[in-house]
N, C-alpha and C positions, 0 to 999 in steps of 0.2 A: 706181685710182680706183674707187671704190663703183659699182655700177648703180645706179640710180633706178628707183623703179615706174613703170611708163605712168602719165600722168597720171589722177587719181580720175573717173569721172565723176559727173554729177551724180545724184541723186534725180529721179525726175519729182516736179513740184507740185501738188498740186490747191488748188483756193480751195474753201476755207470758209468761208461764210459766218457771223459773230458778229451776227442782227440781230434778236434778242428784245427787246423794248424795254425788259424788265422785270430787263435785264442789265448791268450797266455793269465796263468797266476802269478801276481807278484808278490812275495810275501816281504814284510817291511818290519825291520827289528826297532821297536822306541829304545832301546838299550835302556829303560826303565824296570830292574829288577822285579818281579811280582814279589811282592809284599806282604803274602796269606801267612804268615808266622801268628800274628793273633788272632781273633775269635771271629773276622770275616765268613771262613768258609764254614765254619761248624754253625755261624746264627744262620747263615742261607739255608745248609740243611736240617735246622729247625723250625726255622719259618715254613719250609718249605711243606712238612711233618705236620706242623700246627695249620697251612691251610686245607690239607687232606682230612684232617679231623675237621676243622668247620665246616667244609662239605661232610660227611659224612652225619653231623649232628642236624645239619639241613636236610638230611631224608636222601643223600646218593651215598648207600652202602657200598656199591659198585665202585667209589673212589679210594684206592688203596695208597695210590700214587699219584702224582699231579699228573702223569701221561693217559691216564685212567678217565681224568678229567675233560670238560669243556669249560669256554669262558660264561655258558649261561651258568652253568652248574656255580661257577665260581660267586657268581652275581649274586647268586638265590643264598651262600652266606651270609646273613645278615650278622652286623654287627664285629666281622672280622678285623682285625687290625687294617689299614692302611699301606702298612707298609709290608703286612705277608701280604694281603691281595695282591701288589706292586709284584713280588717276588716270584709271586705262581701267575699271576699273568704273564710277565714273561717266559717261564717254563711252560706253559701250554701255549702259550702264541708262536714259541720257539719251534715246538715239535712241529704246528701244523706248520709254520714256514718251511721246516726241513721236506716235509712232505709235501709244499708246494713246490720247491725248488729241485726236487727230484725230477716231478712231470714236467717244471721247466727244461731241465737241460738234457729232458730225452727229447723234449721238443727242440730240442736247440734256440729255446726262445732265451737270451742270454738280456735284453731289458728286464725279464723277470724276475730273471735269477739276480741282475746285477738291485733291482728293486728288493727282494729279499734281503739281501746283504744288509743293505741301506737299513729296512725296518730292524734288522735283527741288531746290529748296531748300538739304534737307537734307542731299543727296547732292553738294551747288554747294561746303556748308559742310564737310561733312566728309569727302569722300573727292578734289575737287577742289580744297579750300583756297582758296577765292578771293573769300568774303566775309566781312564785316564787321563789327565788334562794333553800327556802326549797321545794317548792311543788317539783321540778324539781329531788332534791337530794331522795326524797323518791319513785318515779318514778324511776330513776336507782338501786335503790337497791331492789327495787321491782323487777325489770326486772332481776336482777344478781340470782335470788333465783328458785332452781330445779322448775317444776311443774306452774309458773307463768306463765299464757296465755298472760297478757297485765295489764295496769296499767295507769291510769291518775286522772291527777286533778277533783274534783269535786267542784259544790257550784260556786258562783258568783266569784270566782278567788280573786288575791290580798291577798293569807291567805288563811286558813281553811282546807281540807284535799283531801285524794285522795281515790279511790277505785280501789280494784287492783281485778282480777282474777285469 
């Protein structure tokens, strides 16, 4: 029988406050059902699983979990599938986005954050596979509109909506 990690702990949280009044979310429904009823979300968290072990067979015992990780760490796997690298790159690109987007919008620097969105997005669509030919179409129109900082999918993908700023 396999070990198991000790359990993950969490992240501490800080609250950040969004309270410019000259700032709004808009949150945009594709009325596209998410669609995880088959083996989508369980191959991500194996993929996800199988690229924490090929770092870890790379010599970073330290990596338990992809948040554990870096993108060099991930690089020095040699010989990893394709499409887990795809899948844990964007779960570790994701994370340092969230933690850039943090220091953005205590900065109030909202180009950053709306530029975060943007990469997070595109990294949802193309290296985690899990949106939409609607989530995608309401993201460019999102972005075509005066005053829009940035714009992406929200929710477990496959369907459901986006949040734009």
């Amino acid at each position: 029988r396999p070990r198991r990690p000790p359990p993950q702990k969490p992240y501490p949280t800080e609250h950040v406050p969004i309270d410019d009044p000259d700032l709004a979310l808009v949150i945009a429904n594709s009325n596209v059902k998410h669609k995880l009823s088959g083996s989508e979300y369980p191959d991500r968290v194996r993929q996800c699983k199988e690229a924490c072990a090929a770092m870890r067979s790379a010599g970073h015992a330290d990596v338990r979990f992809l948040r554990d990780a870096t993108l060099e760490q991930l690089a020095s796997a040699k010989g990893i599938d394709p499409v887990v690298a795809a899948r844990a790159r964007h779960v570790i690109s994701e994370d340092q986005r969230t933690l850039q987007a943090k220091e953005a919008l205590k900065a109030r620097d909202y180009r950053r954050v709306g530029a975060l969105m943007v990469e997070s997005h595109r990294s949802l669509r193309d290296d985690y596979e899990v949106s939409t030919v609607e989530l995608d179409t309401l993201v460019e129109i999102a972005m075509t509109v005066e005053g829009v900082f940035g714009s992406r999918m929200t929710g477990g993908g496959f369907g459901g909506g986006t949040v734009t700023l």
